[in-house]
C-alpha positions in Angstrom: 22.7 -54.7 25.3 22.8 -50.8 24.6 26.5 -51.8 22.7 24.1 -54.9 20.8 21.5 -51.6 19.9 23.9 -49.4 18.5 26.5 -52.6 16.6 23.1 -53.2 15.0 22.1 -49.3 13.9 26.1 -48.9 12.5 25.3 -52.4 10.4 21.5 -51.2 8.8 22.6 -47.8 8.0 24.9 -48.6 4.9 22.2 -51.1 4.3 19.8 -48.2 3.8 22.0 -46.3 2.0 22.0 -49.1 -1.0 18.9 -49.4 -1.0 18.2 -45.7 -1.1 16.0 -45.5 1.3 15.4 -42.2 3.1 16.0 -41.7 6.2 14.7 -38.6 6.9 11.9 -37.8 5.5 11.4 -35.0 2.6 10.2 -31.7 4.5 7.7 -29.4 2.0 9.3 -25.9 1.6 6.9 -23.2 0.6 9.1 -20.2 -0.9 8.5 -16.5 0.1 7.1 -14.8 -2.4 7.2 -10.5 -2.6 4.5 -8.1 -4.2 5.0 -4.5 -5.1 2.9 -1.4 -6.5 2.9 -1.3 -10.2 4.1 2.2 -11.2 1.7 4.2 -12.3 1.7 6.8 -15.2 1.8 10.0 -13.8 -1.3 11.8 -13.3 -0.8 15.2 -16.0 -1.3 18.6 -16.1 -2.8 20.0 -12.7 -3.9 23.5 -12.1 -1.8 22.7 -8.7 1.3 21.2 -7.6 1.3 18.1 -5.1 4.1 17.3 -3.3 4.2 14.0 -1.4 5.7 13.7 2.5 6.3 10.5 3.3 2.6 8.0 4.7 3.2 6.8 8.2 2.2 3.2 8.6 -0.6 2.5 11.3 -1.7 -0.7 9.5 -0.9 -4.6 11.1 1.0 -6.8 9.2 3.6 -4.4 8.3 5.3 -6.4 5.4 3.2 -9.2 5.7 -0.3 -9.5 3.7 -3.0 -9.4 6.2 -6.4 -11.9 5.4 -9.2 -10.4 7.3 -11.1 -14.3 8.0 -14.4 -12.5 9.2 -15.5 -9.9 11.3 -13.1 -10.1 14.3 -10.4 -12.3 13.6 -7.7 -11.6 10.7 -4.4 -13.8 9.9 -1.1 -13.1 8.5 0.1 -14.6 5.4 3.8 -16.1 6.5 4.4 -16.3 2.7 3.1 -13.5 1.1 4.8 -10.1 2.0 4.8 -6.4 0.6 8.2 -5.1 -0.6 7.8 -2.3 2.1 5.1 -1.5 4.9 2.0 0.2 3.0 2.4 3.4 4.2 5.9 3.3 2.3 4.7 1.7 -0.6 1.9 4.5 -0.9 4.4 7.2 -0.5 6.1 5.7 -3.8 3.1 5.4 -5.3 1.9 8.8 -5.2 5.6 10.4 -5.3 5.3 8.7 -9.0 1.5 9.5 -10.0 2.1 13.3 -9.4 5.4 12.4 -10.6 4.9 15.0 -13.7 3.8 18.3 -11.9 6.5 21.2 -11.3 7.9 21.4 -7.3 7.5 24.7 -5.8 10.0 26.8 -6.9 10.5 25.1 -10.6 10.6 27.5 -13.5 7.3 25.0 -14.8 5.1 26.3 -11.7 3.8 29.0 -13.3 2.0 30.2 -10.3 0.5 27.7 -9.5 -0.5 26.6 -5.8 1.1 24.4 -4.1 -0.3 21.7 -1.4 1.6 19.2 1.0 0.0 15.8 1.2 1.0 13.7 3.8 -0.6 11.0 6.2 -0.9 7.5 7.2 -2.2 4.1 6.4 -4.9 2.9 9.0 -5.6 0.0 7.4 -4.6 -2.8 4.3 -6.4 -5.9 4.2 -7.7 -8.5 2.1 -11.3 -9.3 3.0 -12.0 -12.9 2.5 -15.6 -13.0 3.1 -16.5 -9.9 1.5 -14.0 -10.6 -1.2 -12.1 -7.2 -1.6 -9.4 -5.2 -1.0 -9.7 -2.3 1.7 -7.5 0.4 1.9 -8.1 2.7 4.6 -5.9 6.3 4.4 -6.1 9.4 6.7 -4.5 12.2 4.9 -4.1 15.9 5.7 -3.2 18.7 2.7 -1.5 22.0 3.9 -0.8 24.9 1.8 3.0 26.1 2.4 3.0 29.7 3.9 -0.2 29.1 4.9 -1.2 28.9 8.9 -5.0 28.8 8.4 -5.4 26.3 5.4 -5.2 22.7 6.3 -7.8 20.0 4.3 -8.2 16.4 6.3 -10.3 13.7 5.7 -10.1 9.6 5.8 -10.6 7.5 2.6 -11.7 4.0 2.7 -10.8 3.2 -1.0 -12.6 -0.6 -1.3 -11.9 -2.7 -4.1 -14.1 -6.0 -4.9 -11.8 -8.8 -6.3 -12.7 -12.1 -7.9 -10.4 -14.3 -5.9 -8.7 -14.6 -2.9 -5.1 -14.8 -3.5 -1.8 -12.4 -3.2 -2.1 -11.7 -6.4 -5.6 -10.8 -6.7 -4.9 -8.8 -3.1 -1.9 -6.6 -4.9 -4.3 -5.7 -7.6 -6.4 -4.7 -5.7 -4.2 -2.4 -3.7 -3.0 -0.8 -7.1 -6.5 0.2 -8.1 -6.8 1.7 -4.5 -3.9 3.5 -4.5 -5.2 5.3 -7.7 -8.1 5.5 -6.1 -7.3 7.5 -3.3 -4.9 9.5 -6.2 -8.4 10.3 -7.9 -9.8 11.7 -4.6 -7.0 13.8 -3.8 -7.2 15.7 -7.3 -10.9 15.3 -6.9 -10.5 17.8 -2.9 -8.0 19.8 -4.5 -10.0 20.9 -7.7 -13.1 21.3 -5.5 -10.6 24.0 -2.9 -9.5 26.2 -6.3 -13.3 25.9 -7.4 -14.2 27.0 -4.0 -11.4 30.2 -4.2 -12.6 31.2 -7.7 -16.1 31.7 -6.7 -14.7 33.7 -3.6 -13.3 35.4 -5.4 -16.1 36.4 -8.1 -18.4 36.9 -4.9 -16.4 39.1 -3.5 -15.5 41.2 -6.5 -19.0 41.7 -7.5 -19.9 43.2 -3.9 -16.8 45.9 -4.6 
């Protein structure tokens, strides 16, 4: 009977073939796709020099895009992916907006001061429900030659976005990257506004 079975299957499969018929079914194949940071223009003359260590990433997801479904419960995007974990991509993104000051040292310094920024990425989501972007950074400034000075502080840099798609999600993460960019220039200013008047106070006492 089983030699009957199989006689039978040998017979129907050229059969098939001329009638093109599939056998196996067609399978749906979603491709891969892979967002990056656009490059921003570089920030411009600064009274200070920024130099940019490398972000450590603390975020989930790593590569993958993270959807944050409500309040407790977030999924990752198997088809949507960063070019490199955020704290990586951040890195390059800052390394390129402060792209145009003089490094410590460079014969374009002029004096100025120089600060280390460095840090991590806590956080790099796609809020569905809210419908934006969060980018959540804790970043520490250091002064070289400097064992007193050291600035911290955490930045949730929130974006609202009109839909909720990978594209719409790495837009959002550039305007939040030049977000936290702003804020940085914005603590920096304030710490050479904050030495000046020092400064003036204390020369007007002498």
């Amino acid at each position: 009977m089983k030699r009957f079975q199989l006689w039978c299957a040998a017979m129907l499969l050229p059969l098939l073939a001329a009638c093109n018929v599939n056998v196996i079914p067609p399978t749906d194949f979603t491709e891969t796709r892979t967002f990056d940071l656009a490059s921003p223009a570089p920030v411009g003359e600064l009274p200070f020099v920024v130099e940019v260590e490398t972000f450590s990433n603390e975020c989930s997801g790593r590569y993958k895009m993270i959807v944050r479904e409500d309040a407790n419960r977030i999924a990752v995007d198997e088809y949507n992916r960063w070019s490199m974990p955020p704290g990586a991509m951040l890195t390059k993104y800052l390394a390129a907006r402060f792209a145009a000051q003089p490094q410590a040292g460079d014969s374009r310094d002029q004096g100025k001061q120089v600060f280390i920024l460095d840090g991590s990425v806590l956080n790099c989501e796609l809020d569905k429900a809210k419908k934006q972007v969060c980018l959540l950074v804790h970043f520490f400034i250091v002064e070289p030659g400097s064992n007193t000075f050291r600035l911290t502080g955490t930045e949730n840099c929130v974006v609202p976005v009109k839909d909720i798609t990978a594209e719409a999600f790495a837009d959002g993460m550039n305007k939040a990257a030049a977000e936290f960019a702003d804020r940085v220039v914005s603590v920096l200013k304030e710490e050479l506004k904050k030495r000046a008047d020092e400064a003036n106070a204390a020369s007007e006492t002498k």
